[in-house]
N, C-alpha and C positions, 0 to 999 in steps of 0.2 A: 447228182449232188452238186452242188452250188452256189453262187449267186448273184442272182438279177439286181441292178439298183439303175436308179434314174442320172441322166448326166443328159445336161444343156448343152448346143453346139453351134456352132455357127454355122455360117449357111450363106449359098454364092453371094445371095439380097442383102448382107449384113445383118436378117435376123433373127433371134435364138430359136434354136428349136428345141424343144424337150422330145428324149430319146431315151433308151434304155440301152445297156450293157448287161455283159455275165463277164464269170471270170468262175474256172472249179475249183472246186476243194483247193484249201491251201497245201500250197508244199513249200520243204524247209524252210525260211525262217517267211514267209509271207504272213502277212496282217490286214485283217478286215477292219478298218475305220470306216464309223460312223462320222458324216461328216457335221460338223457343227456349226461352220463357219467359214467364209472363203477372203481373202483380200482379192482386191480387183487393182489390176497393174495395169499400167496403159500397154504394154505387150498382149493382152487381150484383146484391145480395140484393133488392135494391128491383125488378131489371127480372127475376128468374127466372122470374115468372111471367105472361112475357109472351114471347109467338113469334119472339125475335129471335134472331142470335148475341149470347154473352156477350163482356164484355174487351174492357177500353180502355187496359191498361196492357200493353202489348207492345212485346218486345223480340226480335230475332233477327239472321238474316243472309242479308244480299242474295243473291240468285239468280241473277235476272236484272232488265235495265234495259229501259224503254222508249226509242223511237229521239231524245225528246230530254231525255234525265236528263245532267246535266253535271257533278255532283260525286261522285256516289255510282258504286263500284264492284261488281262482284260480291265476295261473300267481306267488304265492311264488316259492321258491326255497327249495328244503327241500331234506334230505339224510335222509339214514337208512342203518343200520347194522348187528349184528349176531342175534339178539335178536325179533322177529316176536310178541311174544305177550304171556300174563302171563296171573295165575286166577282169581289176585288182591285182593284177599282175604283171602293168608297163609300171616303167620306169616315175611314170607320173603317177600314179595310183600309188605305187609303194614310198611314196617320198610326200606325199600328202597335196599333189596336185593335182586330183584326180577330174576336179574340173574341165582339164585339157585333157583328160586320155581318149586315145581316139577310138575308141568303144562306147565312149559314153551316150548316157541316154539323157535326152533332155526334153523337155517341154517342149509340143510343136514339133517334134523330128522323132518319135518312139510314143507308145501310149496310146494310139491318138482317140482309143476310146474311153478312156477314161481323164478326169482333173478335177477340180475342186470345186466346181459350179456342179456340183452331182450330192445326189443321199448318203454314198458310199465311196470307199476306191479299195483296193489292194494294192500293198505296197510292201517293199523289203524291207526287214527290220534294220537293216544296214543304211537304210537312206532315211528313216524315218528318224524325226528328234524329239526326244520327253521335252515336254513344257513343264518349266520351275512351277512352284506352287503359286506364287505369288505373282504369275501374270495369269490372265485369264484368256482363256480361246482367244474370245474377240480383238486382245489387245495381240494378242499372239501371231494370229494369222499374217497382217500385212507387214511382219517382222520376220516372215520365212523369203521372201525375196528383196523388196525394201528395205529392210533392216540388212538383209546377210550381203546385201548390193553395197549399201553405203559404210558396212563394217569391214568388208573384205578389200575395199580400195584406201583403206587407215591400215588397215593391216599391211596392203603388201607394198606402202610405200614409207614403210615403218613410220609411220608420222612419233614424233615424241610428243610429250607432253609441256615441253618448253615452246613448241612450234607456234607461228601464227600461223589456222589454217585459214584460207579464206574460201568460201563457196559460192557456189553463182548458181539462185533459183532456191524458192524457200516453197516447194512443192512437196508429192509426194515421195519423193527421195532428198529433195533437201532439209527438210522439217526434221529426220530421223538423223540422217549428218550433222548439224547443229547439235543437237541434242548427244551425239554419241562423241563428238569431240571436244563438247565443253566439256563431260563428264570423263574425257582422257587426261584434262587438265590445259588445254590448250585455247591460246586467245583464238577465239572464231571471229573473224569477219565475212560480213555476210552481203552479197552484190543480189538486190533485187530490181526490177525497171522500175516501180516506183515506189513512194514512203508504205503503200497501203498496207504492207505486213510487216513494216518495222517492229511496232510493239512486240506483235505477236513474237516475230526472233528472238527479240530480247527476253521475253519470260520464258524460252526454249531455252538460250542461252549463247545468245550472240553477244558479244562488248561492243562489237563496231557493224553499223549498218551503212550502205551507199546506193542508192539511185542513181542507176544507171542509164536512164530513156536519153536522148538526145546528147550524154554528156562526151565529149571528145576526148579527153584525159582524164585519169582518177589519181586523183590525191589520197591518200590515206594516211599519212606520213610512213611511221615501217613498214618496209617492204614484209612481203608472202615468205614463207618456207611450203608449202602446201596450196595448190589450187582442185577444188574438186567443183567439177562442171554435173551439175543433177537439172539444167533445161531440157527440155525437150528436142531441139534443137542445137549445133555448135553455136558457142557465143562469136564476136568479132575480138580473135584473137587479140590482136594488133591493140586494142581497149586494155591487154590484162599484162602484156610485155613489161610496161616499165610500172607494174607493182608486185612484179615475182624477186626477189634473193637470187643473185648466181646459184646457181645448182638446186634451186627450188623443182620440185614433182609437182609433175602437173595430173589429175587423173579425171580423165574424160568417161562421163557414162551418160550422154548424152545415144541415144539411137537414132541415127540418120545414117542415112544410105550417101550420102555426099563423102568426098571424099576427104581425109583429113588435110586441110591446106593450112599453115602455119609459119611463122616469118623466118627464112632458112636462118640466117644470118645473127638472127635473136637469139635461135637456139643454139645455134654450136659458140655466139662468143660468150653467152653466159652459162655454159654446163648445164642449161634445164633437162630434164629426166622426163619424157611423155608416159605413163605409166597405165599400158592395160589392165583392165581388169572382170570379170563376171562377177557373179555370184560366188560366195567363200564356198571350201571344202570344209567336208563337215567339221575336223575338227575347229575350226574356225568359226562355223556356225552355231556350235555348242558352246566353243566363245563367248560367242556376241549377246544369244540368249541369258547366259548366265550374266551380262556382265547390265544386261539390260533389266533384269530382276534385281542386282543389286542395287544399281542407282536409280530406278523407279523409271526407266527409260520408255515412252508407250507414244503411240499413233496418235494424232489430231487427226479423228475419224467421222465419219457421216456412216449411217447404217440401211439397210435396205434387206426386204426380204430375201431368198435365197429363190427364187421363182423365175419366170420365164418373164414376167412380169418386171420384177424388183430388178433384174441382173438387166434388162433395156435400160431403165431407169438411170440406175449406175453407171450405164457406159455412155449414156446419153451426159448426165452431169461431167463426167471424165472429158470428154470430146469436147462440151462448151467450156470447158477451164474452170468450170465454178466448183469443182472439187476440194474440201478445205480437209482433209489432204491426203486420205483415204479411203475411198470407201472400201464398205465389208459388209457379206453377204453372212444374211443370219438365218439359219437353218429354223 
C-alpha cells in the first residue's frame, strides 16, 4: 500500500528529468495533494542542477488524509512552501519562529524526492495552508514563497502604514511588495533601472517611481522609513544612504553569495536597522493569504504547462529576464 507519483528533477547538465517517487500509507496527520499548480522561483534555477525534485511553490487538492489530520478535508485546496516541517518544541518553534529552528526542514536540504513540479506530494497537515475561496490555485501558488518572502520582511520590520516604503526591483518579489504595501496603507516608492515598468508599478500601486541606470544621487524629496531590496543581486548601497530616515529598516532578500559590504560609518551615524529575513512562519503565512484575499492581492503571471517540456521553458524565460513576473506551472 501506497503511492507512486511523478516529480521532475534536475540533473548535473541543468536539465529536467521526469522521475517517479513513493511515499506509504499515510500516517498521523500526512496529506496526499494532488498537485495543481506549481510557481517557479528563481531558487529553482539555482537548484536544476542538482539531483532533487524541483518546487516549493505548490498548490492543489486534498485526496486523502492521514488518520490524525483534523482540519483539512478531501476535495480542500491547500498550498505549501519553503518550510516542510520543524521539532516544535525549541524555543523558536514555540514562540512562533519556527523558521530558524534548527531542526527544520526546508527546500533543497530534506525531501529531496519530492516538490511541486510533481502529480502529487505528501505533506503534514501542520505545514500545509487552506486557500481562501476567493483566490484561485493558480493565483495561489506563487504566493506560497513570493508572497510569504515579501510579507514576512513588512512584517518583521514592523513597517506601519504611515511609512514611506521604498523598493528596489519591480520583479518577481517586487510586484507582490508593491502590492502588499500599498494595501498596508503605505506610500510605496519604487527604484527600477529604467521607466519601462513605471506604469505597470503605478496600477500595482506605487505613488513614486525612480530610474535608477547611470544615476549618481536620488532625489526623491522625503526621505525612506523602509528599504526592501527584491533584485537579484545587492544593489550599490552607497546609491540608497542619503534617501533612508535615521533609523530607517533596511531589508535585504536579494540571494547572492557575496558578502554583505555596506557604508560602516552611514550605518551606525544614522541608527539604520539591516533586517534579516526568510520566508514567514506559518502563522504569518495565513496572515498574508488572508490579507491577500481581502484586498484582491494576486501574481502578474505567465503560465506554462506542468511537464518536462513547459518547466524548461519557464526556467529558460526566468534566466533571460523576460519573466513578467511569475510564472506557474499548470498541471
Amino acid at each position: 500500500m501506497g503511492y507512486d507519483f511523478t516529480v521532475y528533477k534536475g540533473s548535473k547538465d541543468g536539465s529536467i528529468q521526469k522521475s517517479s517517487t513513493h511515499r506509504d500509507a499515510l500516517k498521523r496527520d500526512e496529506v496526499l495533494v494532488r498537485i495543481t499548480h506549481s510557481g517557479v522561483c528563481f531558487t529553482d534555477v539555482h537548484y536544476r542542477t542538482t539531483d532533487m525534485a524541483l518546487g516549493h511553490e505548490g498548490a492543489g487538492v486534498v485526496e486523502e488524509t492521514g488518520p490524525e489530520v483534523q482540519d483539512l478535508k478531501k476535495g480542500d485546496n491547500v498550498g505549501w512552501g519553503y518550510e516542510h516541517d520543524c521539532c516544535g518544541r525549541c524555543s523558536k518553534c514555540l514562540t512562533g519562529w519556527e523558521t530558524f529552528c534548527p531542526e527544520r526542514q526546508m527546500y533543497a536540504a530534506a525531501d529531496l524526492d519530492q516538490g511541486s513540479f510533481a502529480s502529487k506530494a505528501v505533506w503534514r497537515e501542520a505545514f500545509l495552508f487552506k486557500i481562501p475561496e476567493n483566490i484561485s490555485n493558480e493565483d495561489a501558488a506563487p504566493l506560497m514563497c513570493g508572497g510569504s518572502t515579501v510579507f514576512n520582511a513588512l512584517h518583521v520590520a514592523q513597517v506601519k502604514p504611515t511609512a514611506r516604503v521604498g523598493i528596489i526591483g519591480v520583479g518577481g518579489l517586487g510586484h507582490l511588495a508593491i502590492q502588499f504595501a500599498a494595501k498596508m496603507g503605505c506610500q510605496v516608492v519604487v527604484f527600477s533601472g529604467t521607466d519601462n515598468k513605471k506604469d505597470e508599478a503605478k496600477k500595482l500601486g506605487a505613488t513614486e517611481f525612480y530610474a535608477t541606470k547611470g544615476a549618481k544621487e536620488l532625489n526623491i524629496g522625503e526621505k525612506l522609513d523602509n528599504l526592501i531590496v527584491t533584485t537579484s543581486s545587492q544593489p550599490d548601497w552607497k546609491l540608497y544612504v542619503g534617501v533612508l530616515n535615521p533609523g530607517a529598516t533596511i531589508s535585504p532578500l536579494s540571494v547572492d553569495l557575496e558578502d554583505f559590504k555596506f557604508p560602516y560609518m552611514a550605518l551606525l551615524g544614522n541608527g539604520f536597522t539591516v533586517q534579516g529575513s526568510l520566508v514567514s512562519a506559518r502563522q504569518v503565512h495565513r496572515d498574508m493569504l488572508t490579507f491577500a484575499a481581502f484586498h484582491g492581492i494576486k501574481p502578474v503571471k505567465m503560465t506554462y504547462p506542468l511537464s518536462k517540456e513547459g518547466i524548461e521553458d519557464c526556467l529558460k524565460t526566468l534566466e533571460d529576464g523576460k519573466m513578467r513576473y511569475r510564472g506557474v506551472l499548470v498541471a
